[in-house]
Structure formats: structure tokens, C-alpha cells
PQR file of N, CA, C, O and H, with PARSE charges and radii, in Angstrom:
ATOM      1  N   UNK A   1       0.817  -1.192   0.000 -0.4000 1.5000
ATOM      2  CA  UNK A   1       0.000   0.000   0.000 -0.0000 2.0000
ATOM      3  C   UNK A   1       0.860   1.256   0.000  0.5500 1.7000
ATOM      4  O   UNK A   1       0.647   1.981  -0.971 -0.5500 1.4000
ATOM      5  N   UNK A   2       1.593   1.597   0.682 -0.4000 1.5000
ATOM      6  CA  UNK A   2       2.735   2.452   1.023 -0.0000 2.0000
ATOM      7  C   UNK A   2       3.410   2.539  -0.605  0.5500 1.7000
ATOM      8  O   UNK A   2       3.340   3.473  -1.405 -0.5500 1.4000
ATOM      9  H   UNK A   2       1.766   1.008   1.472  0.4000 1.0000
ATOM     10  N   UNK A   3       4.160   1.031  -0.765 -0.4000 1.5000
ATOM     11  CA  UNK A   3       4.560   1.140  -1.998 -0.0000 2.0000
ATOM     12  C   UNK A   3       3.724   2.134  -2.654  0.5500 1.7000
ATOM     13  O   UNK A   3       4.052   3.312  -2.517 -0.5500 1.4000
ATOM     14  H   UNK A   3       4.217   0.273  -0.116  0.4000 1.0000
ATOM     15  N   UNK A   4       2.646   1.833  -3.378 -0.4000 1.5000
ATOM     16  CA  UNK A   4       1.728   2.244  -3.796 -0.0000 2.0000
ATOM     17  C   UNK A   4       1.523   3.662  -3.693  0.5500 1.7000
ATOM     18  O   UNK A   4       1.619   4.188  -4.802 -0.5500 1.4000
ATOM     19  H   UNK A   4       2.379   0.876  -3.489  0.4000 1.0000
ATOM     20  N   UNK A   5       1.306   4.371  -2.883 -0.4000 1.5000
ATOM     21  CA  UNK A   5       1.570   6.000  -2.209 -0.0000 2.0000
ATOM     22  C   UNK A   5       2.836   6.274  -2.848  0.5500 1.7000
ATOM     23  O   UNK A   5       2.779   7.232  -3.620 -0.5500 1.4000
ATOM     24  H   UNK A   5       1.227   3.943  -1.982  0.4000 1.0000
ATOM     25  N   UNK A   6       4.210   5.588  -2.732 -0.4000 1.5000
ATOM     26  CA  UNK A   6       5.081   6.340  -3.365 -0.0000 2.0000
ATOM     27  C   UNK A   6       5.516   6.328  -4.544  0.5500 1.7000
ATOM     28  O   UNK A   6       6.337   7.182  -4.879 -0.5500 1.4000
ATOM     29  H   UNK A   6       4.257   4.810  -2.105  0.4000 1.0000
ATOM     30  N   UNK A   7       5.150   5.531  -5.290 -0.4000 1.5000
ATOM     31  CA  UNK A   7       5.084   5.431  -6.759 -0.0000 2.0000
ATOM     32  C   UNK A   7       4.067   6.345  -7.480  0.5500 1.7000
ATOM     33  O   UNK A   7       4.314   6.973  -8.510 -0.5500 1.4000
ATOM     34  H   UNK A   7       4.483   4.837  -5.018  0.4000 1.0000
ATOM     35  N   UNK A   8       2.771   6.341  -6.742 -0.4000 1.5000
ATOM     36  CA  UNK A   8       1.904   7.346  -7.602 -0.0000 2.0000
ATOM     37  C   UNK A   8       2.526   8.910  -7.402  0.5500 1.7000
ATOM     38  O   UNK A   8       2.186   9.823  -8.154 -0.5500 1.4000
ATOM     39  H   UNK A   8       2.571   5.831  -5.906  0.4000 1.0000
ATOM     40  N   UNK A   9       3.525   9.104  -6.240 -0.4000 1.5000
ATOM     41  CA  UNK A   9       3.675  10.307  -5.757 -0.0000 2.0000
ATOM     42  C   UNK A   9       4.687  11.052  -6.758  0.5500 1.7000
ATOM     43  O   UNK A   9       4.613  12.171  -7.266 -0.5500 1.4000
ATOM     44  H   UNK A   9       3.802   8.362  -5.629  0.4000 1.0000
ATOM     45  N   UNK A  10       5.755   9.946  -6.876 -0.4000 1.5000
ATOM     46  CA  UNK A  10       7.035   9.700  -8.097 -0.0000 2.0000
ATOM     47  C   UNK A  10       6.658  10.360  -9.444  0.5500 1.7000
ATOM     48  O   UNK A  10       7.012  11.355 -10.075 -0.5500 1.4000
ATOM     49  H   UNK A  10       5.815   9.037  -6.464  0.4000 1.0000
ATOM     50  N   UNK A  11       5.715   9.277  -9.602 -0.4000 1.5000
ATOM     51  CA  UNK A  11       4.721   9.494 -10.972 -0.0000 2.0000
ATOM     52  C   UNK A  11       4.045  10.778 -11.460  0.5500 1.7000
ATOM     53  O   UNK A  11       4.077  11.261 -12.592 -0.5500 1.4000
ATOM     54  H   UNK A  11       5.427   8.469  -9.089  0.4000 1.0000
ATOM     55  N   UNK A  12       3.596  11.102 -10.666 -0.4000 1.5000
ATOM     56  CA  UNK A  12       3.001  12.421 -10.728 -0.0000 2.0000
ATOM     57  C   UNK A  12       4.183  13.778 -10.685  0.5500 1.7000
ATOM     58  O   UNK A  12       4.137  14.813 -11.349 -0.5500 1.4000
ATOM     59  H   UNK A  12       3.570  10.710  -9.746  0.4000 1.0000
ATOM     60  N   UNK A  13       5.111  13.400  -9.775 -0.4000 1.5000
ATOM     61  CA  UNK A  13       6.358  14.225  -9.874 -0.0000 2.0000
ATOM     62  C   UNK A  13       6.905  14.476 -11.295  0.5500 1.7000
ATOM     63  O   UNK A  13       7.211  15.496 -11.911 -0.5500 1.4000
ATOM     64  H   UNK A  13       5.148  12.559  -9.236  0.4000 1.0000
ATOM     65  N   UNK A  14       6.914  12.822 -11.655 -0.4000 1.5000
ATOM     66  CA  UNK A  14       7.540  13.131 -13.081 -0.0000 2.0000
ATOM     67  C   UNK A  14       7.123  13.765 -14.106  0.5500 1.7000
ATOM     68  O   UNK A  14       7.803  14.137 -15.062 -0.5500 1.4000
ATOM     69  H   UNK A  14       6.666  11.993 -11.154  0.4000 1.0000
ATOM     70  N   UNK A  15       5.766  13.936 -13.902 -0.4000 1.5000
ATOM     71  CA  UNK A  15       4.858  14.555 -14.674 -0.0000 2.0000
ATOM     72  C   UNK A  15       4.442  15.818 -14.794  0.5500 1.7000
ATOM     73  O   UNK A  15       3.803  16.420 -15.657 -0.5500 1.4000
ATOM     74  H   UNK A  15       5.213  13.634 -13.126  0.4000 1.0000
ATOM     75  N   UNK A  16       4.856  16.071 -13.908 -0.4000 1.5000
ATOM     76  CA  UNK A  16       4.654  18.013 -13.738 -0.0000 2.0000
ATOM     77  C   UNK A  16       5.471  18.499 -13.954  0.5500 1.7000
ATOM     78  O   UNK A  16       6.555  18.183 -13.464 -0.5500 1.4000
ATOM     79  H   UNK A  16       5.375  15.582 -13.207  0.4000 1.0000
ATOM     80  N   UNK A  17       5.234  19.973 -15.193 -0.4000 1.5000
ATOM     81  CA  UNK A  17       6.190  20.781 -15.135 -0.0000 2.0000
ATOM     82  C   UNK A  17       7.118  21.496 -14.969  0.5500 1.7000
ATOM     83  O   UNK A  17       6.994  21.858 -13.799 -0.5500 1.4000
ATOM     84  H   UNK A  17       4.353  20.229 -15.591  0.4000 1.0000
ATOM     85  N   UNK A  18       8.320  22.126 -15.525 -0.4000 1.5000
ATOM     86  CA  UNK A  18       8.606  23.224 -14.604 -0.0000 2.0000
ATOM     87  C   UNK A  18       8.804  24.863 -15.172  0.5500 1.7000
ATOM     88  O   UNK A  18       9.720  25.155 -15.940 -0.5500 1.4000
ATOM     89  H   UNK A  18       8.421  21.832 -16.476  0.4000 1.0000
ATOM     90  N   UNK A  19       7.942  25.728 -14.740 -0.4000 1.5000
ATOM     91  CA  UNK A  19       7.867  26.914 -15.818 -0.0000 2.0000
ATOM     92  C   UNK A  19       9.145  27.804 -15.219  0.5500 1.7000
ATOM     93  O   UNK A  19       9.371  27.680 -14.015 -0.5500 1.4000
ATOM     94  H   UNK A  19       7.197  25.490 -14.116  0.4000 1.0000
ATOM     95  N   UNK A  20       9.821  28.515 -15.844 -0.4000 1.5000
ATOM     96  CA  UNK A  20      10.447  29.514 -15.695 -0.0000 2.0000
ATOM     97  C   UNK A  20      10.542  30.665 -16.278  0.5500 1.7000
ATOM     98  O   UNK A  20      10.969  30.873 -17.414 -0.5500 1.4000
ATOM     99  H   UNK A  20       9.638  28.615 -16.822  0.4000 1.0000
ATOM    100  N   UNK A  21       9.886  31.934 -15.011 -0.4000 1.5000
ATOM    101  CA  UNK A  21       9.786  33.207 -15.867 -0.0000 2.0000
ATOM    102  C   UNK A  21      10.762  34.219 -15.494  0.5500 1.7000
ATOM    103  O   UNK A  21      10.845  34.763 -14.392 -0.5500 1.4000
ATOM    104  H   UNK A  21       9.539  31.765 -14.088  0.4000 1.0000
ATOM    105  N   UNK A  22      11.539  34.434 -16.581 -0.4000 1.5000
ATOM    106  CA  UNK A  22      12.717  35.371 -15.944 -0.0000 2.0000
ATOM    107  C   UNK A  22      12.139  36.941 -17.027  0.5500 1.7000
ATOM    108  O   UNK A  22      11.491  36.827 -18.067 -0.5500 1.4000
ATOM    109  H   UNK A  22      11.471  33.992 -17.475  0.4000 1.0000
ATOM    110  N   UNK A  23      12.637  38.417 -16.354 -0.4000 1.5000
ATOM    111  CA  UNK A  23      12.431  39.409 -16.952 -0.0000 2.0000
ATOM    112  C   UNK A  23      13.747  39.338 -18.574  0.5500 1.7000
ATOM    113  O   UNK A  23      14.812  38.802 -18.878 -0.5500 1.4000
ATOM    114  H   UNK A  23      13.164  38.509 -15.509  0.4000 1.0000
ATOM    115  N   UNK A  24      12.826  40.175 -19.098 -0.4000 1.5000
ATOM    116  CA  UNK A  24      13.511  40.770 -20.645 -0.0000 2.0000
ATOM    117  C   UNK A  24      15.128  40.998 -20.502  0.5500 1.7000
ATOM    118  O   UNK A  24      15.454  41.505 -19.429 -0.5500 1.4000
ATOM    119  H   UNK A  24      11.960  40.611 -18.851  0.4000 1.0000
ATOM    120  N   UNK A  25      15.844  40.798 -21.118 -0.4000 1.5000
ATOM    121  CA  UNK A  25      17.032  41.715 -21.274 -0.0000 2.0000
ATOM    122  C   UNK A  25      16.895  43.353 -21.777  0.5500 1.7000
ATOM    123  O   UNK A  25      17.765  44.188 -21.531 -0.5500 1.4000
ATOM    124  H   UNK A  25      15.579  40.387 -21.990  0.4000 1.0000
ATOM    125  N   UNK A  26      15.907  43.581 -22.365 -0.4000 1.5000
ATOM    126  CA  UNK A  26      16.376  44.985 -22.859 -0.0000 2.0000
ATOM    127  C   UNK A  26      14.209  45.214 -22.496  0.5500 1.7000
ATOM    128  O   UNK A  26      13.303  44.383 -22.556 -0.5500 1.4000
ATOM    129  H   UNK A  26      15.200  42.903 -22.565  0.4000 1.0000
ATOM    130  N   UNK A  27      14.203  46.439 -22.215 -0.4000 1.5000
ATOM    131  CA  UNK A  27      13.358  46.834 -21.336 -0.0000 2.0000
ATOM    132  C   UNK A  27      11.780  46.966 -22.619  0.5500 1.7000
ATOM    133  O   UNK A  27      11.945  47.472 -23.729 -0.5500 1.4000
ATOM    134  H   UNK A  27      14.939  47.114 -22.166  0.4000 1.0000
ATOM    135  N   UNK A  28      11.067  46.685 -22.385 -0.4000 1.5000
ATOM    136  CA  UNK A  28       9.907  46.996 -23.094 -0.0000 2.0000
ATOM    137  C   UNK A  28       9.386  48.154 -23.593  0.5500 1.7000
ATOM    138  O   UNK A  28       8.902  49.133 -23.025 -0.5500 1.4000
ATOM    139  H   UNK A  28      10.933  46.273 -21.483  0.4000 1.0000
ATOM    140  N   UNK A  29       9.550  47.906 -24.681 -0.4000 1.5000
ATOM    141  CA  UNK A  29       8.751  49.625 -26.031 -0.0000 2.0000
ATOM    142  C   UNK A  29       7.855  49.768 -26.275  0.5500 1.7000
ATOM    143  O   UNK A  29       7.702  48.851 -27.081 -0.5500 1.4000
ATOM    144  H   UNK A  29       9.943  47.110 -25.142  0.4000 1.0000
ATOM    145  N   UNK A  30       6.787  50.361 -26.224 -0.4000 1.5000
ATOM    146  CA  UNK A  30       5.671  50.272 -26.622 -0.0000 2.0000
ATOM    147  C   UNK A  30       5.168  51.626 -27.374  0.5500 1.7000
ATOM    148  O   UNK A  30       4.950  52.656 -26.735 -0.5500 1.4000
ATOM    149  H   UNK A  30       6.911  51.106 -25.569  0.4000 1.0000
ATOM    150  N   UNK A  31       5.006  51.540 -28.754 -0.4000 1.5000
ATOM    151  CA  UNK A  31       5.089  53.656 -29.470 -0.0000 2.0000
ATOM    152  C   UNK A  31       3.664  53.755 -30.099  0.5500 1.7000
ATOM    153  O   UNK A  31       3.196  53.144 -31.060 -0.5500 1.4000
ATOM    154  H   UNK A  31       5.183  50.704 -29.272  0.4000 1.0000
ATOM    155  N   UNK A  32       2.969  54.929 -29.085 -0.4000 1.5000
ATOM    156  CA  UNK A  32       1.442  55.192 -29.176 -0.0000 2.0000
ATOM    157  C   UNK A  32       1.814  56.078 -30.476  0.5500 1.7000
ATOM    158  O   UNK A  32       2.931  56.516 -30.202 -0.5500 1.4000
ATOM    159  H   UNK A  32       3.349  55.425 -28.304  0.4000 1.0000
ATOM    160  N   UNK A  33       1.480  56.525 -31.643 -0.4000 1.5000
ATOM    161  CA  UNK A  33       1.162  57.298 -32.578 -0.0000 2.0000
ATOM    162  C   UNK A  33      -0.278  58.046 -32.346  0.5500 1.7000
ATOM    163  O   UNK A  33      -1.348  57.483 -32.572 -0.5500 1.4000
ATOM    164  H   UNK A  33       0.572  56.169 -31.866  0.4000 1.0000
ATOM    165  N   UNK A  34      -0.192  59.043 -31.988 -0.4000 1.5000
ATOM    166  CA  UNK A  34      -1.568  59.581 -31.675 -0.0000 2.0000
ATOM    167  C   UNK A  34      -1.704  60.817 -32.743  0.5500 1.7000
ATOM    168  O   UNK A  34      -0.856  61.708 -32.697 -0.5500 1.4000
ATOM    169  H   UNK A  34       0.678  59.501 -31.805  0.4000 1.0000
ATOM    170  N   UNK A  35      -2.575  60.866 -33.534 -0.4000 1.5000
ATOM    171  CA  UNK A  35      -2.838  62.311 -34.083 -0.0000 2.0000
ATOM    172  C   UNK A  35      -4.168  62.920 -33.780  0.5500 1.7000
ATOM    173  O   UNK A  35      -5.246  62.328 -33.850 -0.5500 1.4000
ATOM    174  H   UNK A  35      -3.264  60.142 -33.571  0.4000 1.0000
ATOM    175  N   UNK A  36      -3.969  64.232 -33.418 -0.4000 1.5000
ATOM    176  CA  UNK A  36      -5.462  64.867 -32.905 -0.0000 2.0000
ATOM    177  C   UNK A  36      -5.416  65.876 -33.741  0.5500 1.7000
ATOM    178  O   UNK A  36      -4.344  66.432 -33.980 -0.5500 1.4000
ATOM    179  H   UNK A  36      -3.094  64.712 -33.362  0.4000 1.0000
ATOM    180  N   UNK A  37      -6.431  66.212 -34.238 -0.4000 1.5000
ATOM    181  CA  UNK A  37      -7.152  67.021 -35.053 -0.0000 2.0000
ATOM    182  C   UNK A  37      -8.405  67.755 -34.632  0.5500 1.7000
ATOM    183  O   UNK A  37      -9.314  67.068 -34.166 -0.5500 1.4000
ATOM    184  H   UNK A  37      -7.301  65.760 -34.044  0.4000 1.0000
ATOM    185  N   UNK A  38      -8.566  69.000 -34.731 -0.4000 1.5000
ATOM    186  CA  UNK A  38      -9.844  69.528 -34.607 -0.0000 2.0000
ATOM    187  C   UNK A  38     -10.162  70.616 -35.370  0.5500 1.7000
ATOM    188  O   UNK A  38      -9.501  71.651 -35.457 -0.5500 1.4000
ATOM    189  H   UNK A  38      -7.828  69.559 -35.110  0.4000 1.0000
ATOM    190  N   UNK A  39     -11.159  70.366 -35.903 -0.4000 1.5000
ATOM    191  CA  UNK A  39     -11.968  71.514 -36.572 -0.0000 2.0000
ATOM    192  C   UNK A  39     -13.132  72.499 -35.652  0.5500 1.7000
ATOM    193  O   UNK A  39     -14.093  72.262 -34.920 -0.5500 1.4000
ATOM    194  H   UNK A  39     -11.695  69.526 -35.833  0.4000 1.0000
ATOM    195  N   UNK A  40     -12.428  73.713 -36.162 -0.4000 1.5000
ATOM    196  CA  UNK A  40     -13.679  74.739 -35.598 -0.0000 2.0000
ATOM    197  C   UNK A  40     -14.851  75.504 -36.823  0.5500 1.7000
ATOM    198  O   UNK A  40     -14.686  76.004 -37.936 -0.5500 1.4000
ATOM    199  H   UNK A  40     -11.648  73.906 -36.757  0.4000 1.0000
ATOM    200  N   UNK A  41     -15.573  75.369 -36.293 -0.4000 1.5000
ATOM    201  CA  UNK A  41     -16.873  76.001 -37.256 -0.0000 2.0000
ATOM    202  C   UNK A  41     -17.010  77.384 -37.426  0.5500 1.7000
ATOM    203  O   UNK A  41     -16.622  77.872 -36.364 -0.5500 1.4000
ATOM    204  H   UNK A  41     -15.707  74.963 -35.389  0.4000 1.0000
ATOM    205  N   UNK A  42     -17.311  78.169 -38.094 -0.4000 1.5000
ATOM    206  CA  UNK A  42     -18.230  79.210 -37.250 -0.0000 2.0000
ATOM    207  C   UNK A  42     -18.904  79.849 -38.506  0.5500 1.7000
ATOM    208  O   UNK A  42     -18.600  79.939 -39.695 -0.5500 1.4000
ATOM    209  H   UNK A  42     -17.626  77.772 -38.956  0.4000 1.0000
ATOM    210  N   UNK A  43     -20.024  80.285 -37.671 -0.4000 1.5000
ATOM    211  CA  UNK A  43     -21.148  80.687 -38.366 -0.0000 2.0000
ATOM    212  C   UNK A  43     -21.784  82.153 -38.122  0.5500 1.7000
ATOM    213  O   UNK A  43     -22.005  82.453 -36.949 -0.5500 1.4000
ATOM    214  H   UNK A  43     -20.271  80.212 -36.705  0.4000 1.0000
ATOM    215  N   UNK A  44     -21.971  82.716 -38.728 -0.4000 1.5000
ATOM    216  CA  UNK A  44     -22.545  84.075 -37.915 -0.0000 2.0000
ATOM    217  C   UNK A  44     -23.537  84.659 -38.823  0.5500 1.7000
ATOM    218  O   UNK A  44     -23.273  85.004 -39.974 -0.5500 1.4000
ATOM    219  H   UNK A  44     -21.791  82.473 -39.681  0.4000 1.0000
ATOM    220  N   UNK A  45     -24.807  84.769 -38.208 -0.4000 1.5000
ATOM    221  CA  UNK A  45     -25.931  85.716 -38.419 -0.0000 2.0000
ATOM    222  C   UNK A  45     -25.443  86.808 -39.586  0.5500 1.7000
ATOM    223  O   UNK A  45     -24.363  87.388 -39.700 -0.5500 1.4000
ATOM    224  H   UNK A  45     -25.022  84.489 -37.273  0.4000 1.0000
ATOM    225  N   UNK A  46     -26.547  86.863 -40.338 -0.4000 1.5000
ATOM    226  CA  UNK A  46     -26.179  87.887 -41.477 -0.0000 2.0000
ATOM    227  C   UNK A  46     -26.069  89.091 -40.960  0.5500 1.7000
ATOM    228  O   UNK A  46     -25.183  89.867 -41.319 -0.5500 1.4000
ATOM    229  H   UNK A  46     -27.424  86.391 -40.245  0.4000 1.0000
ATOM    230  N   UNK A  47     -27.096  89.424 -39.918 -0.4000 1.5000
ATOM    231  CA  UNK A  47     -26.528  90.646 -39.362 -0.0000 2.0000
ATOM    232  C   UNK A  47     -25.582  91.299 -38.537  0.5500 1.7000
ATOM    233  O   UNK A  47     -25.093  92.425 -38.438 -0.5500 1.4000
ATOM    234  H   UNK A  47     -27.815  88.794 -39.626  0.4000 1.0000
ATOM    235  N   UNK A  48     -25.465  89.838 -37.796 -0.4000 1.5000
ATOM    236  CA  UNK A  48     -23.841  90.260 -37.200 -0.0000 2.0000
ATOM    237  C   UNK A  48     -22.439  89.959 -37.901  0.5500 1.7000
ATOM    238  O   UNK A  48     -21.319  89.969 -37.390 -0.5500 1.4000
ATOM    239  H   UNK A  48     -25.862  88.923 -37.876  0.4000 1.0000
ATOM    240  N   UNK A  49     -22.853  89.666 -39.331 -0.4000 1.5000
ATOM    241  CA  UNK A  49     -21.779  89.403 -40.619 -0.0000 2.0000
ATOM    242  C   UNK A  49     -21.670  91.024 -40.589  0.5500 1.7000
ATOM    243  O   UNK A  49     -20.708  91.650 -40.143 -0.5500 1.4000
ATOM    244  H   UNK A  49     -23.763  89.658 -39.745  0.4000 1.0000
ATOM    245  N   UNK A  50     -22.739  91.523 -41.100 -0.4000 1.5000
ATOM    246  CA  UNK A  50     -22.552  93.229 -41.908 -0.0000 2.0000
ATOM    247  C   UNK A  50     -22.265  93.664 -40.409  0.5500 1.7000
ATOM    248  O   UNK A  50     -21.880  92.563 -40.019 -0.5500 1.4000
ATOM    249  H   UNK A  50     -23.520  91.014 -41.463  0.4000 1.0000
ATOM    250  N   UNK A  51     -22.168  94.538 -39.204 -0.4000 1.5000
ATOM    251  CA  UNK A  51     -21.906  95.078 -38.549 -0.0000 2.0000
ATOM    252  C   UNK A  51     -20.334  94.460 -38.180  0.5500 1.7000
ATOM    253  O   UNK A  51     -19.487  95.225 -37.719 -0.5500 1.4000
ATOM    254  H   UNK A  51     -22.481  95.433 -39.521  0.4000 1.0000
ATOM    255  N   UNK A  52     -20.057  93.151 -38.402 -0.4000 1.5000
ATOM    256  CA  UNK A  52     -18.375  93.446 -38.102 -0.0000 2.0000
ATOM    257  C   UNK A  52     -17.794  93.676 -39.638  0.5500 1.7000
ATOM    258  O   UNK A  52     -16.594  93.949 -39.681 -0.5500 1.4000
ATOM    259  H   UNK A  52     -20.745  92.530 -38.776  0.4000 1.0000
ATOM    260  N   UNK A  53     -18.375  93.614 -40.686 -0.4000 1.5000
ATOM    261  CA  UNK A  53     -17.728  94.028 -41.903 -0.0000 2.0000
ATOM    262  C   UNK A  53     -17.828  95.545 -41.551  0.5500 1.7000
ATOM    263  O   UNK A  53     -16.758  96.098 -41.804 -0.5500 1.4000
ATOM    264  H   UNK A  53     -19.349  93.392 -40.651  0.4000 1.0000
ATOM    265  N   UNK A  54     -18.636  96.276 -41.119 -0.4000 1.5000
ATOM    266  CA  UNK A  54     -19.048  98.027 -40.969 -0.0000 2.0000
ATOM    267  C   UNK A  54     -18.008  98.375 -39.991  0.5500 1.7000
ATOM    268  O   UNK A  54     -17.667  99.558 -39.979 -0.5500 1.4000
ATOM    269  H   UNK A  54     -19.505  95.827 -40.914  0.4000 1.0000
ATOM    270  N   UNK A  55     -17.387  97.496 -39.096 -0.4000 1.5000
ATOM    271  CA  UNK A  55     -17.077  97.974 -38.260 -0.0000 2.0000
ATOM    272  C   UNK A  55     -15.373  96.909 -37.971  0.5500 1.7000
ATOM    273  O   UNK A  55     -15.005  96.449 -36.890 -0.5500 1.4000
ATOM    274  H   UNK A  55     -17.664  96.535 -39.106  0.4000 1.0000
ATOM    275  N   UNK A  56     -14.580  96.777 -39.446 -0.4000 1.5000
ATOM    276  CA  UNK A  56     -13.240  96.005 -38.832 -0.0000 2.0000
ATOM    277  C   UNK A  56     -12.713  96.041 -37.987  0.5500 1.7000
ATOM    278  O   UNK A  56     -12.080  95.035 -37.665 -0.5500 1.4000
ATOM    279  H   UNK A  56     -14.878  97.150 -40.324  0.4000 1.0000
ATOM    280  N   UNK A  57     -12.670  97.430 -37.005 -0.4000 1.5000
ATOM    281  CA  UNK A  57     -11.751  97.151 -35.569 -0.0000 2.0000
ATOM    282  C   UNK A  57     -12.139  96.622 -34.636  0.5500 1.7000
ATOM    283  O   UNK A  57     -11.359  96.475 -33.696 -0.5500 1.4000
ATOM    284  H   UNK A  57     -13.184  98.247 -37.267  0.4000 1.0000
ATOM    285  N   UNK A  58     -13.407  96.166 -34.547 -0.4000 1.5000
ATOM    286  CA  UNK A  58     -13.925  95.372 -33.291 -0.0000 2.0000
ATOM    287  C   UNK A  58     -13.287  94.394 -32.877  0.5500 1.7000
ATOM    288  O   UNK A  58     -13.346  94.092 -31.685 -0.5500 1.4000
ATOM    289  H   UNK A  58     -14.041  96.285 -35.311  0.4000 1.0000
ATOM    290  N   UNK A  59     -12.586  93.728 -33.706 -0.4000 1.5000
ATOM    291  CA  UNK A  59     -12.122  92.488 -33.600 -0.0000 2.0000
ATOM    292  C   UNK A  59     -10.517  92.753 -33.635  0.5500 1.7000
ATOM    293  O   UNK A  59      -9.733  91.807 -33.557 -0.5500 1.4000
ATOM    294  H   UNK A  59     -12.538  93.973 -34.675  0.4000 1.0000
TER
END
């Protein structure tokens, strides 16, 4: 019986893995490319078109 216990124990030993995780040699890169863009609108009332055309220095 004993026998038995240490043979399955053996067995199973022999059978299992062994993982090894060691770090990188040279350090991890990772390059975001991001482009942002924005558009602005603008719109303006016909009448507040002609009063800043009447009036260029306002601005």
C-alpha cells in the first residue's frame, strides 16, 4: 500500500512541469502614434456678418 503512495507520488512528480519566468534583457517599447485634429466652425448671423464688416476694428 505504502509502496503504492510512493510510486503514484514519483509518478506524478515526473509529470509536472517546470515553468520559468525570468524578466527581458532589454526593457519593453511600446510607441502610441496619436494624431489629434480639430476643426472649428463658425457661423454668424447675417446681421452680425454686416456690422463686423461696418465695423473692422472690433475684432
Amino acid at each position: 500500500m505504502t509502496r503504492m503512495i510512493i510510486v503514484s507520488v514519483l509518478g506524478a512528480a515526473s509529470l509536472s512541469g517546470c515553468v520559468n519566468v525570468s524578466a527581458p534583457d532589454k526593457p519593453i517599447e511600446i510607441n502610441l502614434n496619436i494624431k489629434v485634429t480639430q476643426d472649428v466652425v463658425v457661423r454668424l448671423d447675417g446681421e452680425a456678418k454686416q456690422v463686423i464688416q461696418q465695423n473692422p476694428g472690433i475684432f
